[in-house]
C-alpha positions in Angstrom: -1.3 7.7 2.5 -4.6 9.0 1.1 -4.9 10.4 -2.3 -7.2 13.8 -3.0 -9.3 11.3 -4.4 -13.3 10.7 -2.9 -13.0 7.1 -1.3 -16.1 5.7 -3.4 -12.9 5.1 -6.0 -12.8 2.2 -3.4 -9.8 -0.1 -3.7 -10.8 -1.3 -7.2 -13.2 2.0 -9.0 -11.8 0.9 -12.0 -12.3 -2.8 -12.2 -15.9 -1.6 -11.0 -16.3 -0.1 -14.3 -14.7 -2.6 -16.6 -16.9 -5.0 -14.5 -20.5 -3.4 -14.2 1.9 -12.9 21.1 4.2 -11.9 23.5 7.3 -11.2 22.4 10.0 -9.6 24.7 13.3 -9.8 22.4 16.3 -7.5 22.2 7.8 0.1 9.7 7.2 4.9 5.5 4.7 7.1 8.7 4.9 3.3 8.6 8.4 2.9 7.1 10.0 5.6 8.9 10.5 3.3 11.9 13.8 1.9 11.1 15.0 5.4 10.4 13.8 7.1 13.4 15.3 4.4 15.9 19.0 4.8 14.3 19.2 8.3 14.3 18.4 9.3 17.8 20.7 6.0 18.7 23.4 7.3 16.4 23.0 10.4 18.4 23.6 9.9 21.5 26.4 7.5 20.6 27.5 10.1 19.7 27.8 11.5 23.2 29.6 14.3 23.7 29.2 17.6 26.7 25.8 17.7 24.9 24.7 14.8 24.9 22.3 15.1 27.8 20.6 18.1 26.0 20.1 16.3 23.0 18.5 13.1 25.4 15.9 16.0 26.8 15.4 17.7 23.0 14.8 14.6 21.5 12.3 12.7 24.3 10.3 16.3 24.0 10.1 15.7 19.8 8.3 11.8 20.7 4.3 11.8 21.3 2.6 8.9 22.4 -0.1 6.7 23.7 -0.7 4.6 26.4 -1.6 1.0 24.3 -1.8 -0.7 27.4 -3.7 1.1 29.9 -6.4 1.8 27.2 -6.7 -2.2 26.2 -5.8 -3.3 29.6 -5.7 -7.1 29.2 -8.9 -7.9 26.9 -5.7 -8.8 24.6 -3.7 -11.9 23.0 -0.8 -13.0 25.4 2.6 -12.2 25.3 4.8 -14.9 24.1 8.4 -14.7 25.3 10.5 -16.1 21.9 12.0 -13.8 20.6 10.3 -11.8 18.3 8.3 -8.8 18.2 5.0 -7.6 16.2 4.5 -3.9 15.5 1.4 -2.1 14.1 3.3 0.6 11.7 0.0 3.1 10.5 -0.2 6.6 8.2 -2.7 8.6 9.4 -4.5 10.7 6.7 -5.4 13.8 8.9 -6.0 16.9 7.1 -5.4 18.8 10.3 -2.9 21.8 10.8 -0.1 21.5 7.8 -1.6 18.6 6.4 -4.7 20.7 5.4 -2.7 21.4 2.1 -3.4 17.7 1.3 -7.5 17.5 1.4 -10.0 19.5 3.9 -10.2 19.0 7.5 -12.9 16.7 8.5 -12.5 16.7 11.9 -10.9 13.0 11.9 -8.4 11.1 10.9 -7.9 7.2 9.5 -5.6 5.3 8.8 -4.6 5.4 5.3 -2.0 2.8 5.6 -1.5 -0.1 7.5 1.5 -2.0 8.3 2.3 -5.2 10.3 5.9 -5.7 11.1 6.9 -8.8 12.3 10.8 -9.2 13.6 11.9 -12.7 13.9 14.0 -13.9 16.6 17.5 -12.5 16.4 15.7 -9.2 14.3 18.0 -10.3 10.8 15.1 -10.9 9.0 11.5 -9.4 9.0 8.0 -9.7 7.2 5.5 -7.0 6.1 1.9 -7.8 6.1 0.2 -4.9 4.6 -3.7 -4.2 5.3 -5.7 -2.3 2.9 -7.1 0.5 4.0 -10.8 -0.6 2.7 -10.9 -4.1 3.7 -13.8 -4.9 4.9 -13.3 -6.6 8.7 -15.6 -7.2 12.4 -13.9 -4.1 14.2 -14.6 -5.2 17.8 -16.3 -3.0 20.5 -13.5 0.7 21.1 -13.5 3.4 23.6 -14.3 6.5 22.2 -11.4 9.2 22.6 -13.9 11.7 23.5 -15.7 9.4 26.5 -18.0 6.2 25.8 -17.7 3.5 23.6 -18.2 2.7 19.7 -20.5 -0.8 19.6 -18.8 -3.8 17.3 -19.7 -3.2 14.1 -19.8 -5.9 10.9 -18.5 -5.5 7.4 -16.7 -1.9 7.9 -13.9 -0.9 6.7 -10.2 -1.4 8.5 -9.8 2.3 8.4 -12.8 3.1 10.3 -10.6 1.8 13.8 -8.6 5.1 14.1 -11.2 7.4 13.1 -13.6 5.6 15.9 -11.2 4.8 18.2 -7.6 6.1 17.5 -4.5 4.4 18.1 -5.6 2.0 20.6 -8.9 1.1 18.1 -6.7 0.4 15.3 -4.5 -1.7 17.6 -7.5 -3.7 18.9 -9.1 -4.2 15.8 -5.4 -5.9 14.8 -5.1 -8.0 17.3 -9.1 -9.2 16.8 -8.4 -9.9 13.6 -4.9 -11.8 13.6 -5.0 -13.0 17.3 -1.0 -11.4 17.5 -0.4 -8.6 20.4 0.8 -5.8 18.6 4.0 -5.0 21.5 4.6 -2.0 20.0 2.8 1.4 17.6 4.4 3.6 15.2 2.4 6.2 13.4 3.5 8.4 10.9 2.1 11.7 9.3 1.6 13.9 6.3 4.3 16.7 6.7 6.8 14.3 9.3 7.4 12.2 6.0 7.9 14.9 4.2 10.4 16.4 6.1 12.2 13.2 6.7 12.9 12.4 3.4 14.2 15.9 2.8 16.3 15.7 5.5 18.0 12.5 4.0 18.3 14.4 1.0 16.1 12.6 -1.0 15.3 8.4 -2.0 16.9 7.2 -5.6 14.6 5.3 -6.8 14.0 3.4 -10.2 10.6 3.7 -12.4 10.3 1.1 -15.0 7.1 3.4 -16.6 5.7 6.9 -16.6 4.0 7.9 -13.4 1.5 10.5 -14.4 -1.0 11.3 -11.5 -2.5 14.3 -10.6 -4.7 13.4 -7.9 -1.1 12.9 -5.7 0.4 15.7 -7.7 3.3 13.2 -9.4 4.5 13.7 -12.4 7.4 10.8 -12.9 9.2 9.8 -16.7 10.5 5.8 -16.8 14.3 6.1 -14.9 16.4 7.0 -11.7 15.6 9.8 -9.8 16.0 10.9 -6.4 12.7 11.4 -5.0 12.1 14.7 -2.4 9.8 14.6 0.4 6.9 16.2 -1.7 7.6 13.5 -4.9 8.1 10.9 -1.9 4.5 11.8 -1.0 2.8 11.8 -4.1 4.8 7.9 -4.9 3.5 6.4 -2.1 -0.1 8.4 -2.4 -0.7 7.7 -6.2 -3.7 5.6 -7.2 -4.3 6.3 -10.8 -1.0 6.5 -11.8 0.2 2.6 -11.8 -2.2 -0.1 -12.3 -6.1 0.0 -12.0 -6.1 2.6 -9.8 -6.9 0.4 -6.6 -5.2 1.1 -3.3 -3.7 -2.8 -3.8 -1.7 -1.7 -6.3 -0.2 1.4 -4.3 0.3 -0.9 -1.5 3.2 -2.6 -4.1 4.2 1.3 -4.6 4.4 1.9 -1.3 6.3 -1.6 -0.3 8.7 -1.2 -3.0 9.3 2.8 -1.4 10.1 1.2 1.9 12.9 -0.7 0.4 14.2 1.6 -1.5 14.1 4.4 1.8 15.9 1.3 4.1 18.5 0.9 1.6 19.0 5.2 1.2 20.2 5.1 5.2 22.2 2.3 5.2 23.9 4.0 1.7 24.1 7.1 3.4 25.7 6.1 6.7 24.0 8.9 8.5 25.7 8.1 11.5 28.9 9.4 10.4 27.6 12.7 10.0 26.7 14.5 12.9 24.6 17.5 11.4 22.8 15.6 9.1 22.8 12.9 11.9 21.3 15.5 13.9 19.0 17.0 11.2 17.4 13.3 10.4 16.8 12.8 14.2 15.1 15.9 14.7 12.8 15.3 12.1 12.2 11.4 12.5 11.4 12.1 16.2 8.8 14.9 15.3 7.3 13.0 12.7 6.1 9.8 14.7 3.6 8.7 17.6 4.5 5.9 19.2 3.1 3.3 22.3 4.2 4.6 25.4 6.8 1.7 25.7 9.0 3.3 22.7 8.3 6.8 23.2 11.7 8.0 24.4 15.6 7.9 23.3 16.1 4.9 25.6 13.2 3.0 24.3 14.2 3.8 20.9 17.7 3.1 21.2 17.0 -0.2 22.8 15.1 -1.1 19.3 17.7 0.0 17.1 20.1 -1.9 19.0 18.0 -5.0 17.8 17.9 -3.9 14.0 21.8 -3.5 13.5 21.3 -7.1 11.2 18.2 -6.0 9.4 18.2 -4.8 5.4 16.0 -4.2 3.2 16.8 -8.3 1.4 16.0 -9.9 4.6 12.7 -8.5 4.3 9.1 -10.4 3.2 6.5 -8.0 2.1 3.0 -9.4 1.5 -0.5 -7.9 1.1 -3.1 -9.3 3.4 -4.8 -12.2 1.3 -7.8 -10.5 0.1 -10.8 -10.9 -2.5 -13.0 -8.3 -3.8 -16.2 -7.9 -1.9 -19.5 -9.6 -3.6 -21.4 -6.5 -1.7 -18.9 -3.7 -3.4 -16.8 -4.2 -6.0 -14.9 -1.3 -4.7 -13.7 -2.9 -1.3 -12.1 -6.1 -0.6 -12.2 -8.7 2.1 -9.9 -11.1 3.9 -9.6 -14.8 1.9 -10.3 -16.2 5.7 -8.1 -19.6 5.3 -5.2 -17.8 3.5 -5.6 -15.0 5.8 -5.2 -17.4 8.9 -2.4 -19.0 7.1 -0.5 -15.7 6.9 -1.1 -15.4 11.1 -0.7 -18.8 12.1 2.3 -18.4 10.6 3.5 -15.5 12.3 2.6 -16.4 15.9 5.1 -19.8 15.2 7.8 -17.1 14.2 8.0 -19.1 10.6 8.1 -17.3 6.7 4.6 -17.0 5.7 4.4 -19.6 2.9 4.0 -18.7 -0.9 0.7 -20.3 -1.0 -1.1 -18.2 1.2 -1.1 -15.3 -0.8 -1.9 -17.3 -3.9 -4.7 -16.0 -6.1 -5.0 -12.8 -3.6 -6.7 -9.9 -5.4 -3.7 -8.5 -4.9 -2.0 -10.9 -7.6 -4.2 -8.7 -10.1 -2.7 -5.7 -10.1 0.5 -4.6 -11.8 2.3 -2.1 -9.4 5.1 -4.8 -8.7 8.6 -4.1 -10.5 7.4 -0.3 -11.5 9.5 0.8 -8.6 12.9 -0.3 -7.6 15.6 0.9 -5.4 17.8 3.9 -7.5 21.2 2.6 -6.0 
């Protein structure tokens, strides 16, 4: 999620300075996947004489976008084994009651980037995050507004949505990784707020002071149990952990995700049917989804799949990257590590050790600040 921050901070300002397929089986925004899926399955489980008003309430909270019919089938193939890839993204629109976070450009990108890959059998999962100003080929998008956006060279990643939207962003995923993305989960501003609130809050664990005032966090060394504003300013901070560099709130923000996964198993939400209700409410409102998952049933269907998933069984990676030789304050894909990280992915394998190896990523020292508060 974006900081207040002007982006020529880039994803490494202060180092500047210093310097001078597909699958048919059975991520938070990004991380608020999980979340959403369970509670509107828990609730209508539930069932009950209502439950066929909560099964209309609910479809009416889910937007979405029609992947397919926008890509048609310039994509990868679908590879029927099991698994399934999904493009999680934060969108850092300052629109509406997000305006209270920046001005209102007229546009949004997206600030964070997540690829979710669910192994056969959905027990275990990897991560692969993008960052936001990675510099990548976005291939040829349709404008939302009517015509098209040319391939452009050496742009950054977050550039997709604000071109193209959802169906950009997708593209520009599957150009880069050759994967089909099967299914899109976007998050925003205010829905992650109000998730996390409704939960009651994420314990978490800080091993240092988080001072930033950019994201509006103000954090001493210990447990604490993070609201949806706090929540926001963790997984917004720049300048608070590490160099400042967007790679070192990706760890932030990865270590979050955990930490949120392991709050509603904890919590056993679906025990509770008015906070059962209250999380569902909000999880529903708070995401855009492809077409495919946007309603109870295609949401339930997914959770059914996740029952085995926790936050251990996950693998959480940052694209392999290197800072640019043209800016300092982007980064770009290590190519062979990068392909690596797909290759292994498409086989349905764990992404070995070695490809993330001597990633700019390995630079920063976000990891371990922020642990899970149970």
């Amino acid at each position: 999620m974006a900081d207040d921050t002007s982006d020529t901070h880039g994803t490494n300002g202060r180092r500047a300075a210093r310097a001078s397929g597909r699958r048919r089986g059975t991520t938070p925004r990004r991380r608020m996947l999980r979340i959403a899926v369970w509670a509107v399955a828990g609730l209508v489980v539930l069932g009950s004489a209502g439950a066929g008003y909560l099964y209309f309430k609910f479809n009416g909270n889910i937007k979405s976008v029609d992947i397919q019919a926008a890509l048609g089938n310039d994509r990868p193939p679908e590879v029927d084994n099991g698994s399934q890839d999904i493009l999680v993204l934060g969108s850092d629109s300052r629109a509406g009651k997000n305006n209270q976070y920046g001005t209102d450009e007229g546009s949004a990108r997206s600030d964070t980037a997540m690829i979710v890959h669910l192994y056969q059998g959905h027990k275990k999962a990897s991560v692969v995050s993008i960052p936001r100003d990675t510099l990548i080929t976005r291939p040829e998008c349709a404008k939302p507004g009517g015509g098209t956006s040319p391939e452009a060279r050496k742009v950054m990643f977050n550039e997709s949505y604000s071109v193209g939207g959802p169906a950009c962003a997708v593209k520009t995923v599957e150009s880069m990784t050759g994967i089909r993305m099967d299914h899109y989960v976007e998050v925003d501003f205010t829905g992650f707020k109000g998730l996390i609130d409704a939960l009651g809050g994420v314990p978490v664990t800080t091993t240092k002071a988080i001072h930033d005032k950019s994201s509006h966090l103000d954090l001493a060394a210990g447990t604490h149990t993070l609201n949806g504003e706090q929540s926001l300013g963790l997984v917004r901070t720049r300048h608070g952990v590490a160099d400042g560099s967007d790679l070192g709130r990706i760890q932030l923000q990865q270590a979050f995700m955990k930490a949120l996964m392991d709050r509603v198993n904890g919590l056993g939400v679906l025990s509770s049917p008015t906070q059962l209700y209250k999380v569902a409410d909000k999880a529903t409102k708070a995401i855009t989804t492809d077409s495919q998952l946007a309603s109870v049933k295609g949401l339930m269907s997914l959770a059914g799949s996740l029952k085995g998933l926790s936050s251990s069984n996950i693998n959480m990676v940052t694209l392999p990257v290197q800072y640019a030789k043209s800016d300092p304050n982007r980064v770009e894909p290590l190519d062979q590590q990068a392909a690596l990280v797909w290759q292994a992915l498409k086989a349905g394998l764990p992404i070995p050790a070695g490809a993330t190896k001597g990633s700019a990523g390995d630079e920063v020292t976000a990891k371990g600040v922020v642990g899970s508060g149970s």
